[in-house]
N, C-alpha and C positions, 0 to 999 in steps of 0.2 A: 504493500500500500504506500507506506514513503514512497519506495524510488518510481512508483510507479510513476512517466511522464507526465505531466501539463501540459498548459499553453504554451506555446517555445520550446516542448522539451525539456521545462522545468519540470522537478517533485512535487509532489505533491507537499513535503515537507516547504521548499524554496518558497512556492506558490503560497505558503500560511504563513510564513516568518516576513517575507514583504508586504501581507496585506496587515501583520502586527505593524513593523515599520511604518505605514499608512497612516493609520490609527494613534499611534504614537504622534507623529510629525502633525497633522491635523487636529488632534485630539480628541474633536467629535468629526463624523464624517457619516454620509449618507450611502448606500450601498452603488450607489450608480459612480460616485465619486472614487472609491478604493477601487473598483474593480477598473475602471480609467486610467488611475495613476499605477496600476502594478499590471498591466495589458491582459489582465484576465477578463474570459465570457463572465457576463454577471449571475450563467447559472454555477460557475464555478467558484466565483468569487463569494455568493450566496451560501451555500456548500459551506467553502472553508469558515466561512464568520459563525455560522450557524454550530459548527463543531467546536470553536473556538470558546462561545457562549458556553455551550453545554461543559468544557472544562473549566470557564471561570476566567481564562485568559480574556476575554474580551466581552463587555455587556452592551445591553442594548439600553441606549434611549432615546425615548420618544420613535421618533423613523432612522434613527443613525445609529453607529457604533462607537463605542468608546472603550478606554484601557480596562479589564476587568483587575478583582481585588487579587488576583491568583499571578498576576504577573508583578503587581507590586509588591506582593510578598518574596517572591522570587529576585526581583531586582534590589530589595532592599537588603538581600545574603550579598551580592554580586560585592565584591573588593579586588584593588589589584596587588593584593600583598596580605597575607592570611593574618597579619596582626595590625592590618590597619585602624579599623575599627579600634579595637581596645587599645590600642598604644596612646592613639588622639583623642579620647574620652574626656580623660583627667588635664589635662593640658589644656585643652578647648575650653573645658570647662572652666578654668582659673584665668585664660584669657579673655573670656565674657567679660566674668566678675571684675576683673581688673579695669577693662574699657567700655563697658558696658555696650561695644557694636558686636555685629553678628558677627560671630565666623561659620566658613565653611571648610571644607574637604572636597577637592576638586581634582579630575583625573582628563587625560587627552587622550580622546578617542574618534578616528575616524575623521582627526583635522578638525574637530571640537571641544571646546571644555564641556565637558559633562562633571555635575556639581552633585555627589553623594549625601549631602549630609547638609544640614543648617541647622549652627546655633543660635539661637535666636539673641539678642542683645537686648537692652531697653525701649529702644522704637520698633515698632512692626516691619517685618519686611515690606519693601512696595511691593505692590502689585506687580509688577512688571517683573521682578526678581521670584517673587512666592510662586509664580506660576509658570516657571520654567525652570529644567535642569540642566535642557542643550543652550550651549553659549557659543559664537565664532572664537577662532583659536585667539584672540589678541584680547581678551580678558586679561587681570592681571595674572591670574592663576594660570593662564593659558601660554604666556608670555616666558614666565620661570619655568614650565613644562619644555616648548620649544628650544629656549634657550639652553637647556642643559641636556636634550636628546640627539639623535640619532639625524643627521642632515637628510636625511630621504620621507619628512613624512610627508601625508599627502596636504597641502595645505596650499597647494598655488603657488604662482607666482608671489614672492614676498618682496613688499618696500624696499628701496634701497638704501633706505636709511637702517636697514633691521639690523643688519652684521654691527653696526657701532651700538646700537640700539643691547642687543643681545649680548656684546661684550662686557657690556658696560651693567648688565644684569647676570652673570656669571660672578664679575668682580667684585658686586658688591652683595649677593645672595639675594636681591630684592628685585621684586617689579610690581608699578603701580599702572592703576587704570583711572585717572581723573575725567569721568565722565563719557569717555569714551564709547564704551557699549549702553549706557541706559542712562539717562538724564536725570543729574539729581544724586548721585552714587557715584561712590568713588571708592576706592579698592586699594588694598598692598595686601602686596603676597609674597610666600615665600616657598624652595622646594623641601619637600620631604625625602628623606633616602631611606632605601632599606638593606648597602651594603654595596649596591653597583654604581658605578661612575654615572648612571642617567638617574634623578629623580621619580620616583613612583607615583608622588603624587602632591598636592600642592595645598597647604595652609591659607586662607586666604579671610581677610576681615575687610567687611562695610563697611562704609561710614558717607555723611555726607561731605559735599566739596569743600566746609568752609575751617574743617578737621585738619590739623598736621601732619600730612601722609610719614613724612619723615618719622618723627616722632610713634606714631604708632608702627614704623616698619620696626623698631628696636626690642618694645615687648613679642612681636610679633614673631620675630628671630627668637628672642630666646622659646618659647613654647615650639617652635618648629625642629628645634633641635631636642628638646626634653622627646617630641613625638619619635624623630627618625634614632635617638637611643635607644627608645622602645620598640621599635621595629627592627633593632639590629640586636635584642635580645640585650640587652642593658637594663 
């Protein structure tokens, strides 16, 4: 049944993990619409959502579909370092308390930051942050990722100002996002390690624009380093 082909010669398998994809990227979406953007017949398309539903991976509402509870449990195990989680608990947690902005846990995937985790601080996330986890890669978090990886990922053609830009975040362990990606929010980050020369994954705290990026990059650093001792078994 998996390998059996699809449309294209996809699986059956392929053919459900892109109409998840779908669903994920749109977040609500109507049946005519997923079966469009993943070049499936819509009785196929129908089909896979319908199976989807019955395991809880995907539910219905109203005429469309959205993410079910069965994937967010599942996405919420997902880590790229089996002690991530628990190393950055205690740490995050003392750098709330000390700055009162959010922090997060932020990882690069697929040429984007994807954001695991939020601590919340004393103002509410915006909107605009609360209801998203995919971010473009030049987040601050996304920036300290890039800069300390591997030169081939897929992320496009990059600025020419980025090689000074990313040297100059290497040397100094930080990178900031003043407003850059969301208006109103501004960002320092920093990387996490778990033992190899490229970062795992990226510490990163809120705040608004009118805040000391600098200043906050210093407690910042130190909790980013309490985390990646805990990930190196320290």
């Amino acid at each position: 049944m998996v390998s059996s082909p699809g449309a294209g010669g996809r699986s059956v398998l392929e053919g459900a993990f892109e109409l998840l994809e779908a669903v994920e990227r749109a977040t609500e979406a109507g049946l005519t619409k997923l079966s469009a953007e993943c070049g499936l017949p819509k009785t196929t398309a129908y089909r896979l959502l319908e199976q989807l539903v019955a395991l809880g991976a995907v539910e219905r509402r109203g005429a469309g579909y959205q993410m079910g509870p069965r994937m967010y449990r599942l996405g919420q195990g997902w880590q790229p370092h089996p002690r991530l989680r628990s190393a950055s608990e205690e740490p995050v947690r003392r750098l709330v308390r000390a700055t009162g902005a959010t922090a997060g846990i932020a990882v690069l995937r697929k040429g984007q930051t994807l954001v695991l985790d939020w601590t919340p601080g004393e103002a509410a996330l915006p909107a605009a942050v609360a209801n998203n986890v995919a971010w473009p890669w030049f987040t601050a978090s996304g920036k300290v990722l890039v800069a300390g990886a591997r030169p081939d990922l897929p992320l496009g053609p990059l600025p020419a100002s980025w090689r000074q830009e990313a040297a100059t975040i290497r040397d100094r362990g930080v990178a900031y996002d003043r407003e850059e990606v969301v208006e109103g929010v501004s960002c320092v980050a920093v990387p996490l390690y778990g033992g190899g020369g490229a970062p795992v994954a990226a510490l990163c705290v809120l705040t608004d624009p009118a805040h000391h990026l600098e200043r906050l990059a210093h407690v910042t650093q130190g909790a980013g380093m309490a985390i990646s001792a805990g990930l190196r078994g320290r």
